[in-house]
mmCIF file of the N, C-alpha and C atoms, coordinates in Angstrom:
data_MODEL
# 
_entry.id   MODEL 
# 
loop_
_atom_site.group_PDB 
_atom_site.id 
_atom_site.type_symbol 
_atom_site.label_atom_id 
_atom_site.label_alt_id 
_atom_site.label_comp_id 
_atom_site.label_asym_id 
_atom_site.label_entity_id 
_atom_site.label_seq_id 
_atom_site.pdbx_PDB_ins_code 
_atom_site.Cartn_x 
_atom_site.Cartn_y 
_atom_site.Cartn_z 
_atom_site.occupancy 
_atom_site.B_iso_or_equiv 
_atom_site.pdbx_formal_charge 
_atom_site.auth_seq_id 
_atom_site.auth_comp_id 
_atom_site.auth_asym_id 
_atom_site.auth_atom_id 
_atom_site.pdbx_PDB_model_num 
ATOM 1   N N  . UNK A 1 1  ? 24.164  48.439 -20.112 1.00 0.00 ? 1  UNK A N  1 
ATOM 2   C CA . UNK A 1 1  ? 23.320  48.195 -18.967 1.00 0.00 ? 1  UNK A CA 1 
ATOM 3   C C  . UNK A 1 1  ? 22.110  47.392 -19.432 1.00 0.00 ? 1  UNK A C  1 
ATOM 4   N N  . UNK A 1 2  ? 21.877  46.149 -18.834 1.00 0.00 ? 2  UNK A N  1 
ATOM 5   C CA . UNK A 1 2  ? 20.776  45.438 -19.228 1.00 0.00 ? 2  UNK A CA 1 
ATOM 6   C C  . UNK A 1 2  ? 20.073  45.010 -18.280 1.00 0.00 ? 2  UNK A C  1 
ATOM 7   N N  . UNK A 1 3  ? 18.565  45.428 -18.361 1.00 0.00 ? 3  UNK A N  1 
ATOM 8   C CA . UNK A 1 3  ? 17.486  45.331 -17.279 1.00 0.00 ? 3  UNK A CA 1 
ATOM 9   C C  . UNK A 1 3  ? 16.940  43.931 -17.523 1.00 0.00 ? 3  UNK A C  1 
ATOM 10  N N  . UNK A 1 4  ? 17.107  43.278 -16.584 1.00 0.00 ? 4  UNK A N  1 
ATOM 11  C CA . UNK A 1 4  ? 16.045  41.748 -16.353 1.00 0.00 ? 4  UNK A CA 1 
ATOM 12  C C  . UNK A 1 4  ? 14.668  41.474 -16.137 1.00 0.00 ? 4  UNK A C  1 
ATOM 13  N N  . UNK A 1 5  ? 14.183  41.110 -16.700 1.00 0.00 ? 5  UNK A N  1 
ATOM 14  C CA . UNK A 1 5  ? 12.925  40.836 -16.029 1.00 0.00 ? 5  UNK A CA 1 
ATOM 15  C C  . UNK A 1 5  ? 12.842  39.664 -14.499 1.00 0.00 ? 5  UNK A C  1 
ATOM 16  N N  . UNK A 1 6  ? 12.486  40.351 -13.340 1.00 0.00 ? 6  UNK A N  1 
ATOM 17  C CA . UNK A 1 6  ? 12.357  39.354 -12.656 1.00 0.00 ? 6  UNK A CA 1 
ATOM 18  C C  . UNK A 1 6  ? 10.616  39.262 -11.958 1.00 0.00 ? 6  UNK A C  1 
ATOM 19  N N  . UNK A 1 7  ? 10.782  38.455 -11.939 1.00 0.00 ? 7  UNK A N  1 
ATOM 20  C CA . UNK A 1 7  ? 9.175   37.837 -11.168 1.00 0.00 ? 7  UNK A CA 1 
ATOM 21  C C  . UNK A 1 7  ? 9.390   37.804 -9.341  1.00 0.00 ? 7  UNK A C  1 
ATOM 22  N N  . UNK A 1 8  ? 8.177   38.792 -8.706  1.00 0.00 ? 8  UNK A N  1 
ATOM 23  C CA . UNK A 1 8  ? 8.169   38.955 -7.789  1.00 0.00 ? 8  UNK A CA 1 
ATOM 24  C C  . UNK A 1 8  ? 7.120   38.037 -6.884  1.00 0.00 ? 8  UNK A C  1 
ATOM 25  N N  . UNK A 1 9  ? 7.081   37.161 -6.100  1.00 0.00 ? 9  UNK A N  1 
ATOM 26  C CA . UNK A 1 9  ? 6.324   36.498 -5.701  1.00 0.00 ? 9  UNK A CA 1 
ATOM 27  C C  . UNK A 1 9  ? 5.360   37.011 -4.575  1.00 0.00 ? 9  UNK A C  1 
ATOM 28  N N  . UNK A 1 10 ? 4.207   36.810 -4.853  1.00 0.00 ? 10 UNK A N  1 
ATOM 29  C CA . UNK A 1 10 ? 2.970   37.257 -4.473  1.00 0.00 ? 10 UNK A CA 1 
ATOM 30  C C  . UNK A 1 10 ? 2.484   36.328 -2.927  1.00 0.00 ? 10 UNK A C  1 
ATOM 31  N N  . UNK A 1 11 ? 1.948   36.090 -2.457  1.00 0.00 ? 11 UNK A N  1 
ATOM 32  C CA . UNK A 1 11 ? 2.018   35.666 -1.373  1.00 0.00 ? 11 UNK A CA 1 
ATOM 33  C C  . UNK A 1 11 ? 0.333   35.772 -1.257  1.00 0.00 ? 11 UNK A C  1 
ATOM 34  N N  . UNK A 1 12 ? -0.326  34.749 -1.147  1.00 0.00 ? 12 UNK A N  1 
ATOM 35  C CA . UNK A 1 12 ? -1.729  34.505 -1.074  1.00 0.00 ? 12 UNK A CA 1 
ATOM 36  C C  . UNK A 1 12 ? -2.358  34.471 0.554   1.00 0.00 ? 12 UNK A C  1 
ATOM 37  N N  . UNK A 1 13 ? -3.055  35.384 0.676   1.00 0.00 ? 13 UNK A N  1 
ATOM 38  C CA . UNK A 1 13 ? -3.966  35.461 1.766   1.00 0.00 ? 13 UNK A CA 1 
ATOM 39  C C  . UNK A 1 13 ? -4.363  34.359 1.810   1.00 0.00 ? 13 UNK A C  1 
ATOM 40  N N  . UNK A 1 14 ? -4.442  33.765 2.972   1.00 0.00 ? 14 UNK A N  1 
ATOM 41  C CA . UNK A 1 14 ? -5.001  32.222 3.372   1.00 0.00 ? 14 UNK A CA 1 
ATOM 42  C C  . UNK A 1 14 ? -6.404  32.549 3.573   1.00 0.00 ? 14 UNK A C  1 
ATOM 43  N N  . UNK A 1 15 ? -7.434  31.995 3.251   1.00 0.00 ? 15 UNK A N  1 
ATOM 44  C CA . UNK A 1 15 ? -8.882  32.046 3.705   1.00 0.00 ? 15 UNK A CA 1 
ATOM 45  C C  . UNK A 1 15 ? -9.374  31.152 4.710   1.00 0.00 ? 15 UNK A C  1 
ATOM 46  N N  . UNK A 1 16 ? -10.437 31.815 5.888   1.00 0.00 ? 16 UNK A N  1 
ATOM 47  C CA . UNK A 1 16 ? -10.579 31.418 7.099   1.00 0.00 ? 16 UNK A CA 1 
ATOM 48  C C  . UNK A 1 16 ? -11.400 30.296 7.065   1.00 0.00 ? 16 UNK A C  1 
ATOM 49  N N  . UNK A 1 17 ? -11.268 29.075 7.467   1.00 0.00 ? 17 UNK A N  1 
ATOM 50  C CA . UNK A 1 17 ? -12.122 28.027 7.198   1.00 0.00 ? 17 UNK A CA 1 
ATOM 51  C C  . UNK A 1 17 ? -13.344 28.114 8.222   1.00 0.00 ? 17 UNK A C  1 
ATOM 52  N N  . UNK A 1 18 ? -13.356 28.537 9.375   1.00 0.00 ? 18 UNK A N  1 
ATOM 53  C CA . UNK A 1 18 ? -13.931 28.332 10.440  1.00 0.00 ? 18 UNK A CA 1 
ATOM 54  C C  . UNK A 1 18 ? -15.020 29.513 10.448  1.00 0.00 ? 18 UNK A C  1 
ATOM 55  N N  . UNK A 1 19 ? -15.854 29.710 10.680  1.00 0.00 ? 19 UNK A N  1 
ATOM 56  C CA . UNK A 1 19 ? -16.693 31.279 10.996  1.00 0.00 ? 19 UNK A CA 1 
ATOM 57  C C  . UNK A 1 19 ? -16.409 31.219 12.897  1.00 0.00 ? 19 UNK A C  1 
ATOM 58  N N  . UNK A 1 20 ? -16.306 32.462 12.909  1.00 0.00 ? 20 UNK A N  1 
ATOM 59  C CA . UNK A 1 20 ? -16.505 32.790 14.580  1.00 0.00 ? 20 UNK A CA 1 
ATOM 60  C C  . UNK A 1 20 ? -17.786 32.598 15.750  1.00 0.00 ? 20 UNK A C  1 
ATOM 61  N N  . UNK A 1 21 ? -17.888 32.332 16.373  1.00 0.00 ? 21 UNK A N  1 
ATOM 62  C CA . UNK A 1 21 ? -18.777 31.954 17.011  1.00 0.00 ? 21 UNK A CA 1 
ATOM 63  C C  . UNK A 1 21 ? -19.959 33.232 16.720  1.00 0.00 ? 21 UNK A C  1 
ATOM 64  N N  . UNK A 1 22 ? -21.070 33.134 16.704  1.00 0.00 ? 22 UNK A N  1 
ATOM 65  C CA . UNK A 1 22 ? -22.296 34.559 16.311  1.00 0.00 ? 22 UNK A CA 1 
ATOM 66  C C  . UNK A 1 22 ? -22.391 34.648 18.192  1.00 0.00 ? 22 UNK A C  1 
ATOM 67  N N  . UNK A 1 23 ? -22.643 35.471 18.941  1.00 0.00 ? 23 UNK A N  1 
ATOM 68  C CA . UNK A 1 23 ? -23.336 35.401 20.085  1.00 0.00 ? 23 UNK A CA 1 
ATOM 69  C C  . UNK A 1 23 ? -24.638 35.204 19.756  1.00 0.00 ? 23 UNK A C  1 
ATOM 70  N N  . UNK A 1 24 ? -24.755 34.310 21.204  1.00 0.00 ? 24 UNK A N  1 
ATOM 71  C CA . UNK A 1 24 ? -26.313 34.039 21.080  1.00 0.00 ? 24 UNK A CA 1 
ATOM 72  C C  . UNK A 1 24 ? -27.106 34.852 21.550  1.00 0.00 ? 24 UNK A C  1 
ATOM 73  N N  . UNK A 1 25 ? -28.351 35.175 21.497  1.00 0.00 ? 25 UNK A N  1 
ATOM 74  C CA . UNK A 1 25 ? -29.324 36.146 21.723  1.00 0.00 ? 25 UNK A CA 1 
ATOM 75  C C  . UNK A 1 25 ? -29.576 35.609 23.404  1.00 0.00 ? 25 UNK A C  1 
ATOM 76  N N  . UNK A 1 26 ? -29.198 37.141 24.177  1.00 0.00 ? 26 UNK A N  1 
ATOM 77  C CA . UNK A 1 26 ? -29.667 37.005 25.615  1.00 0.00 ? 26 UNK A CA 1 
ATOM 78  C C  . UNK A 1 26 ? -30.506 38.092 26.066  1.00 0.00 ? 26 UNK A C  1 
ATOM 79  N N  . UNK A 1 27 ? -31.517 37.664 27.270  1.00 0.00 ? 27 UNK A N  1 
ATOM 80  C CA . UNK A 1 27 ? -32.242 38.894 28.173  1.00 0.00 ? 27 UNK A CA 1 
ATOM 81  C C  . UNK A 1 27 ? -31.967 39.618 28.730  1.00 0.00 ? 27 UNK A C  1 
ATOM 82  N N  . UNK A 1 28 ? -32.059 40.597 28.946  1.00 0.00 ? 28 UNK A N  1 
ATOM 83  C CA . UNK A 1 28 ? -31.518 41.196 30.377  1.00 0.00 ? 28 UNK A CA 1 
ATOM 84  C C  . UNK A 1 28 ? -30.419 41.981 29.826  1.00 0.00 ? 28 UNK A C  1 
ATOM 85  N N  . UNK A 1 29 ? -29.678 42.268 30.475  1.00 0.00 ? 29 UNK A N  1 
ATOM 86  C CA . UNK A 1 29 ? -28.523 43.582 30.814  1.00 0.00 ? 29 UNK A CA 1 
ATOM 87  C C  . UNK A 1 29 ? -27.053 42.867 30.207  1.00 0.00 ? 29 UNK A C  1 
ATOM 88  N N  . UNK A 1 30 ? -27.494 43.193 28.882  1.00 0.00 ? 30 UNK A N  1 
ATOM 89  C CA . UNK A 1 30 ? -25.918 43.069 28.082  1.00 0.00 ? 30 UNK A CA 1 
ATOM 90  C C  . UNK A 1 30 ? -25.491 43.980 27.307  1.00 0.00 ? 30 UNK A C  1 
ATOM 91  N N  . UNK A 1 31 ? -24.476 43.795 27.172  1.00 0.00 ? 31 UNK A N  1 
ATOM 92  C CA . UNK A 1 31 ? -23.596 45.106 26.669  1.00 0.00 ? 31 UNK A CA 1 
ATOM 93  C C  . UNK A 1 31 ? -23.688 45.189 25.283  1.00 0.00 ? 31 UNK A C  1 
ATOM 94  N N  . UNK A 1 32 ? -24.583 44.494 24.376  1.00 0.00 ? 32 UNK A N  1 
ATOM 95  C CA . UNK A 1 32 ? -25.333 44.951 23.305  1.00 0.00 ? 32 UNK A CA 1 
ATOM 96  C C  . UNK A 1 32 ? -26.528 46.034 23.623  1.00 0.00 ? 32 UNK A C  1 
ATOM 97  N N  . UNK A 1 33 ? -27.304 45.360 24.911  1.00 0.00 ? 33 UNK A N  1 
ATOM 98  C CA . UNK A 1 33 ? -28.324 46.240 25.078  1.00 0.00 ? 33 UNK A CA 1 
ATOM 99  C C  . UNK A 1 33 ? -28.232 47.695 25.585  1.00 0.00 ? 33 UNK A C  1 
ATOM 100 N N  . UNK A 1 34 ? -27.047 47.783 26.254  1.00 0.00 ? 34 UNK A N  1 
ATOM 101 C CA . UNK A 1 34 ? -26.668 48.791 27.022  1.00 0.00 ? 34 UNK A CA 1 
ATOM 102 C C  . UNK A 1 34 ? -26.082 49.615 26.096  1.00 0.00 ? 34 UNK A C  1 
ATOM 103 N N  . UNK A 1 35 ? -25.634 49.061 24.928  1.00 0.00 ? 35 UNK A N  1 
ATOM 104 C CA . UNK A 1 35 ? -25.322 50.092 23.575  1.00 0.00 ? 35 UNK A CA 1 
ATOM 105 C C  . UNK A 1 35 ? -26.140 50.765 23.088  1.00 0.00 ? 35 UNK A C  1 
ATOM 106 N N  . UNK A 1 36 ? -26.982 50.259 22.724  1.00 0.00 ? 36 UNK A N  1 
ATOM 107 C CA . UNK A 1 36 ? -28.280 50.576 21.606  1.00 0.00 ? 36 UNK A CA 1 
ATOM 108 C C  . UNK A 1 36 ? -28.992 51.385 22.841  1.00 0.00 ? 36 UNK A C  1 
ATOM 109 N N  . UNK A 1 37 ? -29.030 51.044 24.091  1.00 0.00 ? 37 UNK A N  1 
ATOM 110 C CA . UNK A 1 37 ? -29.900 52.281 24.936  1.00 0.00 ? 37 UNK A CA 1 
ATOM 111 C C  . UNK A 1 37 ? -29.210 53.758 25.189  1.00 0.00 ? 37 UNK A C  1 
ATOM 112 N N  . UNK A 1 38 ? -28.065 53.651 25.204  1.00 0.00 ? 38 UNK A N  1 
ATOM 113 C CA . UNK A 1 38 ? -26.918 54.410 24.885  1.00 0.00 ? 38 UNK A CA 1 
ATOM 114 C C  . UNK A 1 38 ? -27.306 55.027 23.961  1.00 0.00 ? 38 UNK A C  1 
ATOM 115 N N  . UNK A 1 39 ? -27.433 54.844 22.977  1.00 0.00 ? 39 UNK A N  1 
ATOM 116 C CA . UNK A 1 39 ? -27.099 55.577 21.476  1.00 0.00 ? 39 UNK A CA 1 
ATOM 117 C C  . UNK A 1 39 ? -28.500 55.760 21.348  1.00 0.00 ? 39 UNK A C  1 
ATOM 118 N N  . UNK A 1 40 ? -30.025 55.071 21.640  1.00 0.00 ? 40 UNK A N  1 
ATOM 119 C CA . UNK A 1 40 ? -31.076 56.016 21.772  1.00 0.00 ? 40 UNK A CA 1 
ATOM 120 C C  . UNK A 1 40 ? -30.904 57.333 22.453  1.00 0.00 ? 40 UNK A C  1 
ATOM 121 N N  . UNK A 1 41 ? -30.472 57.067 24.068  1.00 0.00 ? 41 UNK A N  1 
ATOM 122 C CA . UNK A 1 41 ? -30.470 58.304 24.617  1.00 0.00 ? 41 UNK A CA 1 
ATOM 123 C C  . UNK A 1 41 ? -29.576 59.701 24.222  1.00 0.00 ? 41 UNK A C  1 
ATOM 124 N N  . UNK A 1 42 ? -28.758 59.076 23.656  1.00 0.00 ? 42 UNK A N  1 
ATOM 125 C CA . UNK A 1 42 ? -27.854 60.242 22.715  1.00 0.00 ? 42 UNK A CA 1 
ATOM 126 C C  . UNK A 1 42 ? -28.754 61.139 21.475  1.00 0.00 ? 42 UNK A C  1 
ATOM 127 N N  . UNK A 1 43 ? -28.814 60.041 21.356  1.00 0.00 ? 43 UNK A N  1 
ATOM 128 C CA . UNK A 1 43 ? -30.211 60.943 19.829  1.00 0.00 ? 43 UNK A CA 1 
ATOM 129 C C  . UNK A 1 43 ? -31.453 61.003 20.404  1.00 0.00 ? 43 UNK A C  1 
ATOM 130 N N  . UNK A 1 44 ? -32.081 60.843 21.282  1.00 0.00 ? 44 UNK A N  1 
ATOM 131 C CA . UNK A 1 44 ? -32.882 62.109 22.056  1.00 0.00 ? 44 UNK A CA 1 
ATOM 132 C C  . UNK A 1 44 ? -32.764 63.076 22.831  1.00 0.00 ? 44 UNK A C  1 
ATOM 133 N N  . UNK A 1 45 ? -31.881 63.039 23.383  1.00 0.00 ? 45 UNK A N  1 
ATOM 134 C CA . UNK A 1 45 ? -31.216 63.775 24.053  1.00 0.00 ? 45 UNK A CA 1 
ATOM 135 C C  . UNK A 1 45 ? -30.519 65.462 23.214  1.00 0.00 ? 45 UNK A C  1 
ATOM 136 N N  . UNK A 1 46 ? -29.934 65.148 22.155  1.00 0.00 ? 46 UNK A N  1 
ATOM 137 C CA . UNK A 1 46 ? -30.041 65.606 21.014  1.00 0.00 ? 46 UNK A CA 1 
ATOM 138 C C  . UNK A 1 46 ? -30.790 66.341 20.338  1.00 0.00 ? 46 UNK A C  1 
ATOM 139 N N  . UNK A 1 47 ? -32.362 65.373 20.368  1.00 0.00 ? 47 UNK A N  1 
ATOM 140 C CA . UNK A 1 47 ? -32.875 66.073 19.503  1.00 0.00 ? 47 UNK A CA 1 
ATOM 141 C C  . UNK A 1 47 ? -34.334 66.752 20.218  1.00 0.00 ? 47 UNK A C  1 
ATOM 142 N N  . UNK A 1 48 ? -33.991 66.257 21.913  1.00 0.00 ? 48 UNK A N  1 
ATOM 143 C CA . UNK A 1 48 ? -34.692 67.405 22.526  1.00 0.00 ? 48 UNK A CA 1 
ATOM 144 C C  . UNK A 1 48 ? -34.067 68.898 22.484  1.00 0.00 ? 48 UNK A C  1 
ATOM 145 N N  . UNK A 1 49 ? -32.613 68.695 22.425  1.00 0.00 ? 49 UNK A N  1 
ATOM 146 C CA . UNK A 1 49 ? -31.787 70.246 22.195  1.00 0.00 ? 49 UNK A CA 1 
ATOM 147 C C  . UNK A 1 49 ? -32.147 70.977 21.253  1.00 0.00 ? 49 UNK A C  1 
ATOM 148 N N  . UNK A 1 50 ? -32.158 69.885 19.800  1.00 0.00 ? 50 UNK A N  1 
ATOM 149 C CA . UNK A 1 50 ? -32.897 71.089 18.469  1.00 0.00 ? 50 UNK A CA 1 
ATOM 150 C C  . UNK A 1 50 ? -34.116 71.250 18.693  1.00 0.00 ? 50 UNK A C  1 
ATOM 151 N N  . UNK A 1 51 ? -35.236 70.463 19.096  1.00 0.00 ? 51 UNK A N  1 
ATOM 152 C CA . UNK A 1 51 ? -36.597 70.857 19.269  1.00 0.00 ? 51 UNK A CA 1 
ATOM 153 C C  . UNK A 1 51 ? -36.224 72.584 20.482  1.00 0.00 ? 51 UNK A C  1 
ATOM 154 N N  . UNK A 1 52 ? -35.517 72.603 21.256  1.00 0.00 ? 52 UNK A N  1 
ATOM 155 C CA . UNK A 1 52 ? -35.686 73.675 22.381  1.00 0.00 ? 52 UNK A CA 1 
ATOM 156 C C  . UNK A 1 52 ? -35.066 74.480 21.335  1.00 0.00 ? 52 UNK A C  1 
ATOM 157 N N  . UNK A 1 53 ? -34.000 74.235 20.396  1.00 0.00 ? 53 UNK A N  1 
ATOM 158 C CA . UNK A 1 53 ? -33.343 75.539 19.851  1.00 0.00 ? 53 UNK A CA 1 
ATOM 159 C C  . UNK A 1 53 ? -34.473 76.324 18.520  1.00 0.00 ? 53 UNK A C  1 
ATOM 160 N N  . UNK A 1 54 ? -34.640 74.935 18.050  1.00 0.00 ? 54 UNK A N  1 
ATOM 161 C CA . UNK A 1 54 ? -35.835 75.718 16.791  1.00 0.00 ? 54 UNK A CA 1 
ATOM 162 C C  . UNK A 1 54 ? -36.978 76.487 17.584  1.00 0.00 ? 54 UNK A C  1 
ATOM 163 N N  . UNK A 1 55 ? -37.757 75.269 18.450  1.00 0.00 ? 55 UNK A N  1 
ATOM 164 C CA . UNK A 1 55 ? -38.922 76.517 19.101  1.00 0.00 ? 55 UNK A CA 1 
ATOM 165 C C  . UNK A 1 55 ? -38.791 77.293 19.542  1.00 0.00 ? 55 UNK A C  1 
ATOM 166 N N  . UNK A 1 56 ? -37.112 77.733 20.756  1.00 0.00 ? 56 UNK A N  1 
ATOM 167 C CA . UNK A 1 56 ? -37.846 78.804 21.612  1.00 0.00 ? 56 UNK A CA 1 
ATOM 168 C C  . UNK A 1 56 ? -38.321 78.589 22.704  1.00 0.00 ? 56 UNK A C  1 
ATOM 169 N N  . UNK A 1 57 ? -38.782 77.159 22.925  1.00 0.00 ? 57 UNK A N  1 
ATOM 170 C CA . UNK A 1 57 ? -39.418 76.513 24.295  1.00 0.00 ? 57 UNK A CA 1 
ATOM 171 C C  . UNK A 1 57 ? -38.519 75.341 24.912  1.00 0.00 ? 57 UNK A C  1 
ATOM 172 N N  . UNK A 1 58 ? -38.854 75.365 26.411  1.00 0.00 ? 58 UNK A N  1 
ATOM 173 C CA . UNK A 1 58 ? -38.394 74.056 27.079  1.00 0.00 ? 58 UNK A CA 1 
ATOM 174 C C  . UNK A 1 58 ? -39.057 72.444 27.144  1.00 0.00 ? 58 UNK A C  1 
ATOM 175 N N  . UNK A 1 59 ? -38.653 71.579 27.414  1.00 0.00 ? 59 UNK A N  1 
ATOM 176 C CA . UNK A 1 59 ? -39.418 70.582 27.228  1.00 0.00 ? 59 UNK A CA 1 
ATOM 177 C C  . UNK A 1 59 ? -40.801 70.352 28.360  1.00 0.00 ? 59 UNK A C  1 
ATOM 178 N N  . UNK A 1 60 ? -40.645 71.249 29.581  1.00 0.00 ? 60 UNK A N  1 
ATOM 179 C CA . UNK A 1 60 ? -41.692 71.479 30.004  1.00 0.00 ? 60 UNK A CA 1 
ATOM 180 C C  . UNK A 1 60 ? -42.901 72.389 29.803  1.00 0.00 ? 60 UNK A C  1 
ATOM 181 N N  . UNK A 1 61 ? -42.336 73.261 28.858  1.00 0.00 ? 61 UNK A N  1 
ATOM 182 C CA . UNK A 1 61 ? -43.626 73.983 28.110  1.00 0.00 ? 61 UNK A CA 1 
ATOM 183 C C  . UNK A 1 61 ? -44.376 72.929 27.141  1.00 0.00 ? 61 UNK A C  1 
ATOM 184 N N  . UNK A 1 62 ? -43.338 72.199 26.229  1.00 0.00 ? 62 UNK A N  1 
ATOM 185 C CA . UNK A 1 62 ? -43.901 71.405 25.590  1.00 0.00 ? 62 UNK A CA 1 
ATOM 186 C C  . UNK A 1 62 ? -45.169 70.337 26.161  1.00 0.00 ? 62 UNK A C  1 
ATOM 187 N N  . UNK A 1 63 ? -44.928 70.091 27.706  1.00 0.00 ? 63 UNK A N  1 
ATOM 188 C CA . UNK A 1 63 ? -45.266 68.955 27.982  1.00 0.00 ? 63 UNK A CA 1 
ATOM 189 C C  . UNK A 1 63 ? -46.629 69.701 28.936  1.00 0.00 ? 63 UNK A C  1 
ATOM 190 N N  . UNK A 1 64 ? -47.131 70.873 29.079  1.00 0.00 ? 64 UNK A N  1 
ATOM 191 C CA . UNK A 1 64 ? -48.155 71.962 29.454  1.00 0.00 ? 64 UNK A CA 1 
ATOM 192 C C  . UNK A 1 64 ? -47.317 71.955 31.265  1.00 0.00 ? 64 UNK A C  1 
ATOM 193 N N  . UNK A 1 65 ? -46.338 71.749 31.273  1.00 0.00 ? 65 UNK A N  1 
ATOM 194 C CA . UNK A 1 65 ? -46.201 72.180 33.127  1.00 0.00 ? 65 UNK A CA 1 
ATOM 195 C C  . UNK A 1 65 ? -45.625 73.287 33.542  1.00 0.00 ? 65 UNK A C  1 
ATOM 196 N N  . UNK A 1 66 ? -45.746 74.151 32.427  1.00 0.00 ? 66 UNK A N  1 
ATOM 197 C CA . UNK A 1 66 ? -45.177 75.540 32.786  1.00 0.00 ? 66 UNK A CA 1 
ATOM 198 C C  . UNK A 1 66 ? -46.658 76.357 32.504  1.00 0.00 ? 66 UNK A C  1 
# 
């Protein structure tokens, strides 16, 4: 029984010549902005829950309207 050496051919990832368009920076109500306000209100929202769980208090005690 005699084992061969054979050579397996590799196949090269082509590299992208072009870059993708960047979006351009807009005002107003885009769905970048609507992310990032998103994901603020999540993490305050959040972390009004641990502030109420560590103190003991609501956010209207905090704020003197109780």
């Amino acid at each position: 029984m005699s084992v061969e050496n054979t050579e397996t051919e590799v196949s090269e990832v082509p590299t992208p010549t072009e870059q993708p368009p960047e979006p351009e920076p807009a005002f107003g109500w885009t769905e970048y902005a609507e992310r990032i306000n998103g994901r603020l209100a999540m993490l305050a929202f959040f972390g009004l829950l641990f502030l109420e769980f560590v103190t003991h208090q609501d956010l209207f005690s905090w704020l003197g309207l109780r």
